[in-house]
C-alpha positions in Angstrom: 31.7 1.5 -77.4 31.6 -0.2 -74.2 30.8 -3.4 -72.1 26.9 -3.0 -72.6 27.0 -4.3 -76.4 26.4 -2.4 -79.9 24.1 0.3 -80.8 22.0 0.0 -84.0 22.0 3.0 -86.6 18.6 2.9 -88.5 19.0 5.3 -91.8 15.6 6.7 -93.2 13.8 4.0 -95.1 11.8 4.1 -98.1 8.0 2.3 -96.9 5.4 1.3 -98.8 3.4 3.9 -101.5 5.2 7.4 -102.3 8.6 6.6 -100.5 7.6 8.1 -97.2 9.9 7.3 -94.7 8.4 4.6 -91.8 7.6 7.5 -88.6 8.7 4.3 -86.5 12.4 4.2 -88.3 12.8 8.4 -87.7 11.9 7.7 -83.7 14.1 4.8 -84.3 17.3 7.0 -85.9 16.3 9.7 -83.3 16.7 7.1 -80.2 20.0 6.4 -81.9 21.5 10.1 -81.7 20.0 10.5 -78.3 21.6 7.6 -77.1 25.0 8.8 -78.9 25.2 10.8 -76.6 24.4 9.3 -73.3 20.7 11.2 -73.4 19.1 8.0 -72.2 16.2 9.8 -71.1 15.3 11.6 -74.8 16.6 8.3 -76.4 13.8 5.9 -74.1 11.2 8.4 -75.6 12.0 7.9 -79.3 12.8 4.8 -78.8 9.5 3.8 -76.8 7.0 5.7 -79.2 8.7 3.8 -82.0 7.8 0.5 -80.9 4.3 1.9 -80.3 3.8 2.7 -83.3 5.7 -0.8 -84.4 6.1 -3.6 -81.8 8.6 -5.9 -83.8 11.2 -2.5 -84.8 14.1 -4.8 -84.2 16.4 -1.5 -84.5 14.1 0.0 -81.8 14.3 -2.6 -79.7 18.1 -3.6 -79.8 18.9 0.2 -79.1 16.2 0.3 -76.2 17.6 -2.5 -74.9 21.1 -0.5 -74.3 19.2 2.2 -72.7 17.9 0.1 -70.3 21.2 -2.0 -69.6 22.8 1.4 -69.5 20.5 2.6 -66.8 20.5 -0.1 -64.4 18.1 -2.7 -65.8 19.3 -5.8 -67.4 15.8 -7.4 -66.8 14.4 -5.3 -69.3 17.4 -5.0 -71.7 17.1 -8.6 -71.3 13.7 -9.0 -72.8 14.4 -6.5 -75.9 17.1 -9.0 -76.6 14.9 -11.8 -76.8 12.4 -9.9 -78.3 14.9 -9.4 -81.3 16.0 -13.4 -81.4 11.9 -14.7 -81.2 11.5 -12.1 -84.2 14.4 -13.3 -86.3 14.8 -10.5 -88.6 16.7 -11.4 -91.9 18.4 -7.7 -92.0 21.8 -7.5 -91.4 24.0 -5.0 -90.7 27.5 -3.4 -91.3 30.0 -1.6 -88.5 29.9 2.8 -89.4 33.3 3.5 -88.4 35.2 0.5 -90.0 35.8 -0.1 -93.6 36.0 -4.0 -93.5 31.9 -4.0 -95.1 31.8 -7.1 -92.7 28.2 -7.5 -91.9 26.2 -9.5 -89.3 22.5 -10.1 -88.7 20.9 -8.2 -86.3 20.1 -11.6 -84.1 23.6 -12.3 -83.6 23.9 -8.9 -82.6 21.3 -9.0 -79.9 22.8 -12.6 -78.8 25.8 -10.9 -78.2 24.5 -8.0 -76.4 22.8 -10.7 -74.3 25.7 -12.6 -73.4 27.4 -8.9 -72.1 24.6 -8.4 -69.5 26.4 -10.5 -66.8 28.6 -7.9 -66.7 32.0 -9.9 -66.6 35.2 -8.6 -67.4 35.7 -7.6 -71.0 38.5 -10.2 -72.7 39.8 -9.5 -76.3 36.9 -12.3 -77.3 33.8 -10.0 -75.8 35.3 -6.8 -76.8 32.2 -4.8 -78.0 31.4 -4.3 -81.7 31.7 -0.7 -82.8 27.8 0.7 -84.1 26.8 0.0 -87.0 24.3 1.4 -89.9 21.7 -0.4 -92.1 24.2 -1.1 -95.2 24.0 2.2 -97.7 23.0 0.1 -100.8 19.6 -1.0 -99.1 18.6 2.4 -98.6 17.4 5.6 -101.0 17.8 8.1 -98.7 20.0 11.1 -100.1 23.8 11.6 -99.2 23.0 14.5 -97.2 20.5 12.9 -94.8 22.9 9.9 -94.5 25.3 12.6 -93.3 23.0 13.8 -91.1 22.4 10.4 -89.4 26.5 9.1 -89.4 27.5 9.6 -85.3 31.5 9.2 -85.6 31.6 11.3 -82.0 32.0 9.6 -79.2 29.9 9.7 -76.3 29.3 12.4 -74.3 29.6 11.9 -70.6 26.5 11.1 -68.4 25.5 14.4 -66.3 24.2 13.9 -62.7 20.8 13.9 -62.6 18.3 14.2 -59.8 15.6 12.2 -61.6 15.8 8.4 -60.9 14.6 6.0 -63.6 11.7 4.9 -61.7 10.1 8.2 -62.5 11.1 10.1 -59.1 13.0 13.7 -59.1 14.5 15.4 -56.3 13.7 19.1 -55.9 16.6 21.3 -56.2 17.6 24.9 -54.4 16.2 26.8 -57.0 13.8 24.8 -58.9 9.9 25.6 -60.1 7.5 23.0 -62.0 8.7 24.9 -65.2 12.3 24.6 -64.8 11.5 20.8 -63.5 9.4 19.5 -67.0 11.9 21.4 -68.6 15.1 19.1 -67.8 16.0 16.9 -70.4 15.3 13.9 -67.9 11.8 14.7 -66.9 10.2 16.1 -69.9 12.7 18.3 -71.8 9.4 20.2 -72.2 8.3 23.3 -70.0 4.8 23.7 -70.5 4.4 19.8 -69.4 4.5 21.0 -66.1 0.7 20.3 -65.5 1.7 16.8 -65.4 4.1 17.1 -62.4 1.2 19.4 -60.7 -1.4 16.4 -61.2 0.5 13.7 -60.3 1.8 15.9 -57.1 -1.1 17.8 -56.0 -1.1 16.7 -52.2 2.3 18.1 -51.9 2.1 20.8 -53.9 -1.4 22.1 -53.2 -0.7 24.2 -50.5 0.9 26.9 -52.9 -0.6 30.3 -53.6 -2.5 29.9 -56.9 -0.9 32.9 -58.8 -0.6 33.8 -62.5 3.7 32.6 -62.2 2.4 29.6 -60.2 4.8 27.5 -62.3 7.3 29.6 -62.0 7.7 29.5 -58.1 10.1 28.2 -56.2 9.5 24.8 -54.4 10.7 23.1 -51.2 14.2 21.6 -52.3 14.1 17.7 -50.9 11.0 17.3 -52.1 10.3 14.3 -54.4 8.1 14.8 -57.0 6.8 11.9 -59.3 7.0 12.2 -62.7 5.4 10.3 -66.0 8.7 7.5 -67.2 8.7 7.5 -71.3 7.9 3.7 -71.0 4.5 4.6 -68.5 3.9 7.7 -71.5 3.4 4.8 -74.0 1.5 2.4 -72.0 -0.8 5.4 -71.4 -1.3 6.2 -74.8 -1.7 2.8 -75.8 -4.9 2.6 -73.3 -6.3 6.3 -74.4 -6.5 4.8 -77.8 -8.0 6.8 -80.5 -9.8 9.7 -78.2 -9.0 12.6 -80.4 -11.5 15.4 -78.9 -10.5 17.3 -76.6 -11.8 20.8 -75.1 -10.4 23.9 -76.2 -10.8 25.7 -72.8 -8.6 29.2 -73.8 -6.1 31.1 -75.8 -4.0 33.6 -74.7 -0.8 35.5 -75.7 0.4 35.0 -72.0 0.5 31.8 -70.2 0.4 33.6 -67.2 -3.8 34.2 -68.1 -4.4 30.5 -68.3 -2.3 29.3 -65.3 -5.3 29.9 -62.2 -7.2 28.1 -64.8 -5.3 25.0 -65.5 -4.6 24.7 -61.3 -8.6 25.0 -61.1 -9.4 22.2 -63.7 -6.8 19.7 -62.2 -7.8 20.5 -58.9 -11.6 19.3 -60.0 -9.8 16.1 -62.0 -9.6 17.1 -65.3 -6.6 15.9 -67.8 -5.0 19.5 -68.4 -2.5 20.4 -71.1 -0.7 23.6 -72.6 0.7 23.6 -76.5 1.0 26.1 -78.4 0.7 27.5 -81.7 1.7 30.3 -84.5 -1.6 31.7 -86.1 -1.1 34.9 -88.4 2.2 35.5 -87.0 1.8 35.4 -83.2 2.6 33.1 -80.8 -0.6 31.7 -78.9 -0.7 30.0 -75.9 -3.6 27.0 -75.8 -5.2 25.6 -72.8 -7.3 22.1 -73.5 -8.7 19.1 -71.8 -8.8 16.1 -73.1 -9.1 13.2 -73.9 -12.1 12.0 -75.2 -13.5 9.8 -77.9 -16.1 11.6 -79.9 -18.1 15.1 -80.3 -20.7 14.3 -77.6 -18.6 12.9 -75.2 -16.0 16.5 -75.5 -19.5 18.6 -76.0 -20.7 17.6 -72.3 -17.1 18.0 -70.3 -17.3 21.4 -71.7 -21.0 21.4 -70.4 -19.7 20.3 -67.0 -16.8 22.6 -66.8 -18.7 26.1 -68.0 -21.1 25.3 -65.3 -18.8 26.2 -62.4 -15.7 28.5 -64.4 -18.3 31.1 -65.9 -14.7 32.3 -67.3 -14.3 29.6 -69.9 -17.8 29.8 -71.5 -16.3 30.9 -74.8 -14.5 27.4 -74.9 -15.3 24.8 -77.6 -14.6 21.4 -78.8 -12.1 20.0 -81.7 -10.3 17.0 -82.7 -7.0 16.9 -83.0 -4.5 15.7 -85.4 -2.5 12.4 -83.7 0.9 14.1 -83.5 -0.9 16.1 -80.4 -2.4 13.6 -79.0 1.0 11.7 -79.1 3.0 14.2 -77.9 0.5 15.1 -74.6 -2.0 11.9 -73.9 0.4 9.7 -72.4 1.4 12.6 -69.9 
């Protein structure tokens, strides 16, 4: 551990009716590994869609709280804290790598991570706490998926990144929209690349609209915005609970759908690519979304048939909320 204060382990807990384990505490646990390991981007995501789903996570927001200090923001690590002390959980929690069992509640721990944000010089008294893990007698979860969750390792080191934490990446010798959504500090997701494409279409839309548009190379220097995790979950937040969407196509090969999916956003339309596995092939879906019931998804297909005579075998669907999660805020 370091200067910036104690990272909270969150084990698997049992919630409510058939011991299903709370989705927020898995994001929570997944933040956790991510920021392990100095992945502060992947660990902002977890983190950030855990305390959408549950605002007063104080495990969530003591761990986001060192991503944000570790990145150069004490304002917002600031208000985590506080967030954590006006909440007052009664949990407390236990160091992983001692034995001494000694425990501590988790509002002393943010006060303490508090206190480190003026960034003095470490004395023996503000030494940092080693992590700790919700105590093993308060939770059911199996031996083997405690074992999963138990991060002994210490931190990797940070790599040099081109992406800024105000949402801003630098273009690379070398790089394409794929390669760009791809990096672990963008989207650590290729086919998100739509997303860079929308929010950068006056610099970008001077490129030849070709089946490997993704795929080609762009002007290095160029700065290229991209969606932050925290502006993903603020996004969401606002789409609400618009689960229909347009199924525009499906295709084996991405490259069928690409002119497509430049077309759409270049008329406005929210474009995204998933895929999925249907009798043992890999299928490549292109949809629009997002909107709030049947008729509303029934007459954006309407609008979009009548000038792309190619997607007149598209239809309409409602999703399951694990896809609108993972593409509306972006």
């Amino acid at each position: 551990m370091n200067k910036y204060g104690t990272l909270i382990l969150t084990m698997f807990l049992t919630f409510l009716l058939g011991g299903c384990a709370a989705k927020d505490m898995t994001l929570s646990n997944q933040g956790y590994e991510a920021l392990s390991d100095a992945n502060y981007t992947r660990a902002e995501a977890y983190l950030s869609e855990a305390l959408y789903l549950n605002p007063e996570n104080p495990y969530a927001l003591l761990n986001l709280g060192q991503v944000y200090h570790k990145t150069g923001r004490p304002d917002k690590a600031r208000q985590m804290y506080e967030k954590v002390i006006s909440l007052s959980p009664p949990d407390k929690e236990r160091q992983a790598t001692t034995d001494s069992g000694e425990e501590k509640p988790l509002v002393i721990i943010a006060a303490e991570n508090l206190n480190r944000l003026d960034d003095r010089p470490i004395t023996e008294e503000r030494k940092p706490m080693d992590p700790i893990e919700l105590f093993a007698g308060e939770s059911e979860t199996t031996s083997d998926e405690m074992a999963s969750e138990f991060m002994d390792e210490p931190s990797k080191p940070v790599e040099i990144s081109m992406a800024d934490t105000e949402g801003i990446y630098r273009v690379q010798d070398g790089d394409t929209l794929y390669d760009i959504a791809g990096r672990e500090e963008v989207y650590d997701h290729p086919l998100k690349w739509p997303t860079l494409y929308r929010l950068n279409r006056p610099l970008l839309e001077h490129m030849n609209i070709t089946e490997d548009f993704e795929t080609q190379e762009l002007e290095e220097g160029l700065e290229l915005k991209f969606v932050t995790p925290e502006e993903a979950s603020e996004r969401l937040m606002e789409l609400g609970e618009k689960y229909w969407v347009v199924h525009v196509r499906s295709t084996l090969e991405i490259k069928n759908i690409v002119p497509t999916a430049i077309r759409l956003m270049n008329e406005g339309y929210h474009v995204y690519i998933t895929k999925a596995t249907v009798k043992g092939k890999e299928w490549t879906r292109l949809r629009v979304g997002f909107y709030g019931d049947r008729t509303e998804a029934e007459k954006a297909r309407d609008r979009i048939v009548s000038f792309m005579d190619s997607t007149r075998d598209s239809w309409v669907t409602q999703i399951p909320k694990d896809e609108l999660e993972r593409y509306g805020g972006y």
